[in-house]
C-alpha angles and dihedrals in degrees: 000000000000115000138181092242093053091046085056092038086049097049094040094232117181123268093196123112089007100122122113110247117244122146096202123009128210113210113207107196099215115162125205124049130358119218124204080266105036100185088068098024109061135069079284115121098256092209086052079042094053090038096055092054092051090053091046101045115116091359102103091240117114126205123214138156121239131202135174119262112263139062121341112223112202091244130152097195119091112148095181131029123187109224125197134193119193129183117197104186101131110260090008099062121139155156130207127183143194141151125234136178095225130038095207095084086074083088096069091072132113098242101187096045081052086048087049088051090250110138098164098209095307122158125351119298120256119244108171145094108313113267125264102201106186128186104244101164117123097168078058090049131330087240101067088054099043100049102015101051089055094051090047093056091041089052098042089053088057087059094247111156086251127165130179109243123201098226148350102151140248106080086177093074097048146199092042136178142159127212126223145261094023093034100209115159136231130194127196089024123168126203084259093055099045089043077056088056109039084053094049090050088054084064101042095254137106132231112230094207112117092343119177094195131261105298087219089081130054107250101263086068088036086066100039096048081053101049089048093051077049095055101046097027093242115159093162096123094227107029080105146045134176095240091176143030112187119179115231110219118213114250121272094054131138112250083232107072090047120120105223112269102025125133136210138249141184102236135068096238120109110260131174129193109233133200122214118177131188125225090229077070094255113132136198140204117218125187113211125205123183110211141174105199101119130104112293112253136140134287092212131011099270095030123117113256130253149143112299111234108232141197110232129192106227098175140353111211121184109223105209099335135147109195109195099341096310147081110288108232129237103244108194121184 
């Protein structure tokens, strides 16, 4: 059977700067079936559903619905539902819990201070292992139940702190996951690799294998953050940040409609100019470029094929470094 994720396996398309971008998630548990959009097709209320999305839109922060891995009973009763909320920006990374007996109380948070990465105190601080969070939706794609749903058992028998999640995008790399706190991503994973994560997150560092990007920055900054942890070998989860996403405006265009800042480049494709900076004080310059030049193949399974767009990386330039007493070098690729 032809799948989306074999079609992107097969073309060995990038995983990086993949992740979808959310500054702080808030994870909903709601047990039972899952619909294509979950929010609106469960046994969750659709108008809290509904309701949840408006308060969250253009917040930063992102609303899914969580499950243990198993078998989903279609039940109606659920007297208690753990809740977490997570925030990934780098130094400022956190995860509060709670349980509730209606959902519907979610709605009584400040959604922009969560986007901002301001709890105030709410809830009860998190403690425990840090949070596997698989796609599992296969009303969503096939993909995330055929090959999610069997990590996530796998993982949970091996007593990781592991929860279905409803979506987080890209069926074509799955199965797919992101850890918390830091919320990086990670696509064609296997129970090895994300035992490798979650070990490394333990640690405060990151595991560069099959990595999607951190979900706090746009895509542009999640490949950037992750050729520049290529360049210098750094897998500490918050030596560095994206400070800075500039746009780069094809040549000829008027001075005027430039954002400060911006650069130029040559070709039609969207760029950006993105400034990662170490906490050692060290700073890059990576240019972004966002191309479609790959294998056709299809974002979902059912959808029509065509060419992936991709973030490549077209140069890594150090701003005022010194790596290891010398000059660090310009890589292109």
């Amino acid at each position: 059977m032809s799948t989306c994720a074999t079609a992107s396996r097969e073309s060995a398309e990038s995983l990086a700067g993949t992740a979808t971008p959310a500054r702080t998630w808030l994870l909903i548990e709601q047990t039972g079936p899952w619909g294509a959009h979950a929010l609106t097709d469960s046994h969750l209320d659709p108008d809290v559903g509904r309701a949840l999305e408006a308060a969250a839109e253009g917040t930063g922060v992102r609303v899914a619905l969580i499950r243990r891995p198993g078998r989903h009973a279609d039940c109606h009763g659920t007297s208690r539902r753990r809740m977490f909320l997570a925030h990934t920006a780098p130094g400022r990374s956190w995860i509060r819990t709670t349980t509730v007996t209606d959902p519907q109380a979610a709605l009584d948070l400040d959604f922009t201070s969560l986007g901002a990465g301001e709890h105030r105190g709410l809830w009860e601080p998190y403690i425990g292992e840090p949070l596997v969070l698989v796609c599992t939706n296969g009303k969503r794609d096939r993909c995330c139940a055929l090959l999610g749903r069997p990590l996530a058992a796998e993982l949970a028998a091996g007593g990781s702190e592991v929860w279905e999640v409803t979506h987080i995008g890209g069926h074509r790399f799955s199965p797919t996951l992101f850890v918390l706190p830091y919320g990086y991503a990670y696509g064609r994973a296997s129970a090895p690799l994300v035992k490798e994560a979650v070990e490394a997150a333990r640690d405060g560092r990151i595991t560069s294998g099959h990595c999607r990007g951190r979900s706090a920055w746009d895509r542009p900054g999640q490949a950037a953050d992750l050729a520049v942890r290529g360049l210098i070998g750094e897998d500490r989860a918050d030596a560095l940040d994206v400070v800075r996403t500039d746009p780069m405006w094809p040549e000829p265009k008027s001075a005027d409609n430039r954002t400060p800042g911006s650069a130029t480049v040559t070709g039609s494709s969207p760029a950006w100019l993105v400034t990662v900076a170490h906490s050692d004080g060290r700073t890059w310059q990576v240019t972004i470029e966002q191309r479609a030049d790959g294998a056709a193949a299809p974002a979902s399974c059912g959808a029509p094929l065509g060419p992936p767009a991709r973030m490549a990386v077209v140069s890594v330039t150090a701003s005022n470094a010194m790596l290891h007493g010398t000059p660090q070098a310009t890589a292109s690729r």
